[in-house]
N, C-alpha and C positions, 0 to 999 in steps of 0.2 A: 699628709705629706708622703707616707709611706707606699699610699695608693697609687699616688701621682709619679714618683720615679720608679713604680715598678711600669706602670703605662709607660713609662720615656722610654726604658728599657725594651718593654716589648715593641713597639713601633720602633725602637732603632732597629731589632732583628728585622722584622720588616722593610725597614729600608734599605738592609743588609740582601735579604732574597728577592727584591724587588730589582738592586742594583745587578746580582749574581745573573739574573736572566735574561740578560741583556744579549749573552751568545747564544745559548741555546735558543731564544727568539729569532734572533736573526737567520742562524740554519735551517731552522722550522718554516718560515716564509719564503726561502726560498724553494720552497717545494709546493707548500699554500698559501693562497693570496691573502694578504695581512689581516682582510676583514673575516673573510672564508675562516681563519686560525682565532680568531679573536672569539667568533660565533661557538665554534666549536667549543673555544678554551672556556666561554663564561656559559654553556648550555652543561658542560661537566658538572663547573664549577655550582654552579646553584643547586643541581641535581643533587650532587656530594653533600650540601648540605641542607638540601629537604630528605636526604635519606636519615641524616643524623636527628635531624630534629624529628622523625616521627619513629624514629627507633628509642630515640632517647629522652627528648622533652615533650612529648606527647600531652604534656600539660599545659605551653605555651601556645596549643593549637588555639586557646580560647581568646587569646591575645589580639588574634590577625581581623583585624576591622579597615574600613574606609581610610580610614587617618592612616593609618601604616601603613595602605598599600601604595596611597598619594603620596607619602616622605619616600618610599622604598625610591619609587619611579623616579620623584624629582631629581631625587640624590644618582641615581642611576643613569638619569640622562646625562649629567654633566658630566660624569664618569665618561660613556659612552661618544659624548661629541664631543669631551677633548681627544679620546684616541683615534678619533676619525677624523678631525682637525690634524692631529699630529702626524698622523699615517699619509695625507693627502698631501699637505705641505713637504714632506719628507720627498718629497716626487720632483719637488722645484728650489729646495733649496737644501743644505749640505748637513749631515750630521751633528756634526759640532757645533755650528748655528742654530739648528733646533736644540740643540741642548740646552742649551744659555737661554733662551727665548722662552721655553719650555721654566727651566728654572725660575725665571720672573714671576709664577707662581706661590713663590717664597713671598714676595714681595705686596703682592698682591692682596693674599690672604689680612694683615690686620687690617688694608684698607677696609674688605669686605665687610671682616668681624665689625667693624665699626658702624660702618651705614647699614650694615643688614641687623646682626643682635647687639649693637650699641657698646658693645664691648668699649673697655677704654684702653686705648693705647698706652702703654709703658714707652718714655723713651728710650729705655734702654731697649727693647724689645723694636724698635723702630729702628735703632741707629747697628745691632746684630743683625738683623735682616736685611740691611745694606750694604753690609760688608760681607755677610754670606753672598746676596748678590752679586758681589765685586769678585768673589772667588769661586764662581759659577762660573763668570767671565772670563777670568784668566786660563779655568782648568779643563775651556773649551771653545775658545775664539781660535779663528783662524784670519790669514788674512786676506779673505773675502770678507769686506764686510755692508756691499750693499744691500740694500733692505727691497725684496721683492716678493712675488706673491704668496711665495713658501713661508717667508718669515709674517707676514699677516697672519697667515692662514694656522700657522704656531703659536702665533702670541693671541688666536683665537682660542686654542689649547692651553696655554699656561693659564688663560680665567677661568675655562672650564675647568682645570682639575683646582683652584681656587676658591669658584665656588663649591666644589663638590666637598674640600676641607671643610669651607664653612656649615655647608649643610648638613653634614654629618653632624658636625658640632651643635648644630641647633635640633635635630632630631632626636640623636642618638640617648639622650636622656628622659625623649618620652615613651619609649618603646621597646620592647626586645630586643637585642641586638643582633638573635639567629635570624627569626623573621622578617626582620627590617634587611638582613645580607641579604637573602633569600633574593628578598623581592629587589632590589637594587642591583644585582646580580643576572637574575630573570631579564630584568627591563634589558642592561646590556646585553645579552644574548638576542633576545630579539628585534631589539634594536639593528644590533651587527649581522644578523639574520638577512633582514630586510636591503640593508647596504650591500651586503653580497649577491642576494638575488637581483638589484638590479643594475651591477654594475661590475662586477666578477663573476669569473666562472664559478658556481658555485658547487657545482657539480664536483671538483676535485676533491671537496670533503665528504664526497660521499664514497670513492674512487678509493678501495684497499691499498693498490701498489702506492698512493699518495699516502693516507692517512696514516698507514701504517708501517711507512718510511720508518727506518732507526732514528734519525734527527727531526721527525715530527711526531712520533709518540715521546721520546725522549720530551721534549719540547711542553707538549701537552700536560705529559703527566706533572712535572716540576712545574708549568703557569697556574694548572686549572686547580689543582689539590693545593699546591704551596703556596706559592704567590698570587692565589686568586680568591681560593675559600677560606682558607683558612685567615691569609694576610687582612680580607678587606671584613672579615669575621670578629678577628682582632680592634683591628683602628674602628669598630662600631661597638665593640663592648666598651673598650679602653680609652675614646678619645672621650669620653663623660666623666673623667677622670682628668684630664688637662685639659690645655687652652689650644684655641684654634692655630695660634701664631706658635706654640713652642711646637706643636704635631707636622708644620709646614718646616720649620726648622729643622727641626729631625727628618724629616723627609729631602730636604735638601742636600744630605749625605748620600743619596743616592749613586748620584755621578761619581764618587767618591769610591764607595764600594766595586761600581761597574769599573772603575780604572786599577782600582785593587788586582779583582778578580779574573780582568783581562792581563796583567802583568803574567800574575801568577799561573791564567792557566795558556795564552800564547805568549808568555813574554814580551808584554808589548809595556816600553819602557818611558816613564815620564819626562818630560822635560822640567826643566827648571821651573820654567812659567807654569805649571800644573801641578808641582809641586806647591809652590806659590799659592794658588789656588786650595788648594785643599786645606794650608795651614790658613787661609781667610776666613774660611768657611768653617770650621775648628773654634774659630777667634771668634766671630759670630754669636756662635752656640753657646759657647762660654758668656761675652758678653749679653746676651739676650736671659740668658738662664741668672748669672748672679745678679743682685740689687746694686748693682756699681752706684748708679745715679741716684738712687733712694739712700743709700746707707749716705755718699757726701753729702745729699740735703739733708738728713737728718744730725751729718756729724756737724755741719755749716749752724744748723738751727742750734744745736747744743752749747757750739761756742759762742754764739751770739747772745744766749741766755747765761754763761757763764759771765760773759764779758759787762754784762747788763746788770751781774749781782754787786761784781767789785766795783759799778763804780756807783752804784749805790749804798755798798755799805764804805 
């Protein structure tokens, strides 16, 4: 038990510097094409920590076989084509709509756990991940709310980064968790390599006056080291430690943090309804995390055994 809220904990910082980079992202792409930044940020990113692992676990080299290098990938792809999903759709449809869309992710995840490793659904863990969805909703609807190519193209990203929860979660306890980043990490980079050569200027990442912009090393440095090696280094030691559905929940505080950390660092100020929103998603966490629905069936069964003694004796 102790294991597992020290994982909650860690993955909630993670969700905490995953939300924070949300600005420095943004000033960074506007200098580099999103994919061009992404290639960059996960070719760091792996690098950083194939430097660590032969500096320092040099013993896990013996580890890396066929089977790890096929979970690294798989896990890697979904990574990869939901931020290319998400990146694309963001062209034809609006922020705040891919967020929400994006979020259904939350949602998504026990279905997976279920059909893919069987896992069994808590309802309570069913009925908190619908009202964190409800508070995805509030704390980033607008009122456009028709459904067009952009929101496909999104909610083909909330399954990808859904599957990639689950996959993790089904790998991550057979293997190393540096090796397995690595390679997961790797696959994104050339992955996001490949999308930029053929369909962004790619050349800007290679271009000084670009690259090494104040808002694109800025940018770099805080995705590729923080939020990219180390974060996605994390969630693959740590989620073998918990469950698919509480790691997606906690990840659902994302938007949360990113609304935080916008207040605080351009004062950008919540409405009501986003407030709203955050205490759902709060509510959620909580419901999904305590045995609400287990402890009343179990207090139900109790008094029905009590009620069953007196009128027996």
């Amino acid at each position: 038990m102790k294991k597992q809220w020290m994982a909650d904990v860690t993955l909630l910082v993670i969700a905490f510097v995953w939300g924070a980079t949300f600005l420095v992202v943004q000033q960074a792409i506007a200098a580099l094409p999103p994919n061009a930044f992404n290639a960059v940020r996960f070719t760091i990113a792996a690098l950083f920590l194939l430097a660590i692992h032969c500096l320092f676990f040099r013993e896990q080299l013996r580890s890396w076989s066929f089977p790890l290098i096929k979970a690294g990938c798989l896990i890697g792809f979904w990574l990869c084509l939901g931020y290319g999903l998400q990146t694309v759709g963001l062209m034809y449809t609006t922020p705040s709509k891919a967020g929400f869309i994006t979020g259904l992710s939350v949602v998504l995840v026990p279905l997976f756990s279920f059909l893919i490793l069987r896992d069994r659904v808590k309802p309570a863990a069913i009925a908190g991940t619908l009202i964190a969805a409800c508070g995805l909703y509030l704390l980033t609807q607008t009122s456009t709310l028709a459904f067009n190519l952009g929101d496909v193209l999104v909610f083909g990203c909330a399954i990808c980064f859904a599957l990639q929860i689950v996959a993790t979660g089904k790998y991550a306890p057979r293997f190393p968790a540096l090796p397995l980043a690595i390679v997961q990490l790797g696959t994104v980079a050339a992955l996001s390599w490949g999308y930029a050569l053929l369909f962004e200027d790619w050349r800007l990442a290679f271009d000084p006056a670009v690259l090494f912009a104040p808002e694109v090393v800025r940018g770099l440095i805080v995705t590729s080291i923080f939020a990219t090696a180390l974060a996605f280094l994390a969630q693959t030691a740590l989620q073998k430690e918990t469950s698919s559905t509480r790691v997606a929940l906690i990840f659902a505080l994302e938007p949360v943090f990113a609304a935080l950390t916008s207040y605080l660092w351009i004062h950008e100020v919540l409405t009501a309804r986003q407030l709203a929103g955050c205490f759902l998603i709060f509510s959620g966490m909580i419901l999904a995390e305590l045995p609400i629905l287990e402890w009343w069936k179990s207090r139900r069964i109790r008094r029905n055994q009590e009620a069953g003694r007196r009128e027996s004796a």
